[in-house]
Steps between C-alpha positions, in 0.01 A plus 500: 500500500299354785564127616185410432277421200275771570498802671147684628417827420169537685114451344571115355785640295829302487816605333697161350878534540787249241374236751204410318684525149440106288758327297346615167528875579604745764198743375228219609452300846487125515159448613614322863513835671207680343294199597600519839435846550131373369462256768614778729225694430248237508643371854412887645123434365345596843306146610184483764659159590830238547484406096815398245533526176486202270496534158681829298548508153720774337427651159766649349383771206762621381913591666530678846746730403770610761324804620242605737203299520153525685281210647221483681254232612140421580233239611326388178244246674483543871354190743522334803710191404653553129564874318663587216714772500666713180834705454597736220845595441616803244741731387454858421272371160415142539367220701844230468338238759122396657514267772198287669494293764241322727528528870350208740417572847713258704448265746656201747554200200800342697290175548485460094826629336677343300873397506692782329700277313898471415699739664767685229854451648566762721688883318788474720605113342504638132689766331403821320390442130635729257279650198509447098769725342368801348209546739534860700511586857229673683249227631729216470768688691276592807396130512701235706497195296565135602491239313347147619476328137570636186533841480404876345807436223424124506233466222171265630297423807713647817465574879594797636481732808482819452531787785454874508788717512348832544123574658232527244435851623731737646513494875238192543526106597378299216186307558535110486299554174684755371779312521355222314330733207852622441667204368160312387507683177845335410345135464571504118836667535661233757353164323536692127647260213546697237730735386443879588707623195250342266200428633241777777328273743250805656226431745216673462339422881634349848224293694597407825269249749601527858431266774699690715713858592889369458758544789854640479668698253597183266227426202542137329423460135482166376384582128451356136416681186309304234494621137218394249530489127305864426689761709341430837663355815431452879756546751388338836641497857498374828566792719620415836690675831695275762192268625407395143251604244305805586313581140523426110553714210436504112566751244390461118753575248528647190739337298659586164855508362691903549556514113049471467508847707316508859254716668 
């Protein structure tokens, strides 16, 4: 197996190695890496100017399964200042993921940003977290994580870092982004209350604002899940890299206890 989530096999076709594998099954990928490899495409958009992107959301239709995939991406609605831009990601007989995202054409704010806000203690103060019991290997294996309050296998709100420990694609440097798609999809597993054994807590999307590309290989989650009384959640975070917040993130849940059935 390559160290690496993915490995390329030429025309926008990736093959995903255990790497990827989730905690629910070692047949489908948690949706961190599959999302980055998303935002991968959509950074290699070619651009006729200096422009960022600001806003992707991820929708996840249906499991990636732990196979080879295709994605490709496109300019939806070109212009000068703002475009939107589309990717598509599929196995051999389905679409598992569309992702959109609006690129701004940037420009010299310095004069109006805003403070970035509370620093997260720094990765080297705090010690590696641990995850639930009965979760698998795979993702959570190839992820460094720290924890700075709470915890994956400490149910409610935590703060975590989070760090690559093999590239997103074979024989490449992640992307600042890339980095920070990978472990934005585990919002509602870090800060999750409830308990796996009895009850799924699935997002069906990941929406991610950006104010800015993070630095370093360390990604800070500082997340919450909230539960409402018909089966449907949020799970919100603060995502952050060693100068502060760089971007937040939401996912909507579906919620239901194991015994109701899932899908």
């Amino acid at each position: 197996m390559a160290d690496a989530f993915y490995v390329p096999l030429g025309e926008g076709r990736y093959s995903a190695t255990a790497h990827t594998a989730g905690p629910w099954s070692s047949d489908s990928q948690h949706f961190g890496p599959p999302s980055a490899l998303l935002v991968r495409a959509l950074e290699n958009v070619e651009q006729a100017h200096p422009a960022e992107l600001a806003r992707v959301t991820v929708e996840i239709l249906g499991p990636a399964p732990v196979a080879d995939l295709a994605v490709r991406a496109r300019v939806e609605r070109p212009g000068r200042s703002v475009e939107l831009l589309q990717a598509e990601l599929a196995s051999t007989d389905r679409v598992v993921a569309r992702a959109s995202a609006w690129r701004i054409a940037t420009s010299d704010t310095t004069e109006a940003a805003t403070d970035a806000g509370p620093l997260m203690p720094a990765p080297d103060t705090v010690t590696e977290s641990p995850w639930p019991e009965g979760w698998q290997a795979g993702y959570l294996d190839a992820v460094e994580w720290r924890a700075v309050r709470g915890g994956m296998d400490v149910p409610g709100p935590a703060a975590v870092w989070a760090r690559q420990r093999v590239p997103l694609v074979d024989g490449e440097e992640p992307s600042g982004l890339q980095r920070l798609f990978t472990v934005a999809d585990s919002g509602n597993g870090v800060s999750n209350f409830l308990d796996p054994r009895r009850w799924w807590f699935i997002n069906s999307e990941l929406t991610v604002h950006l104010r800015r590309v993070p630095e370093g290989e360390w990604i800070g989650l500082d997340a919450v899940t909230l539960v409402g009384k018909h089966g449907i959640g949020t799970a919100t975070s603060i995502l952050h890299d060693s100068g502060g917040p760089v971007a937040t993130g939401a996912q909507a849940l579906m919620v239901r206890p194991r015994q109701a059935g899932g899908g």
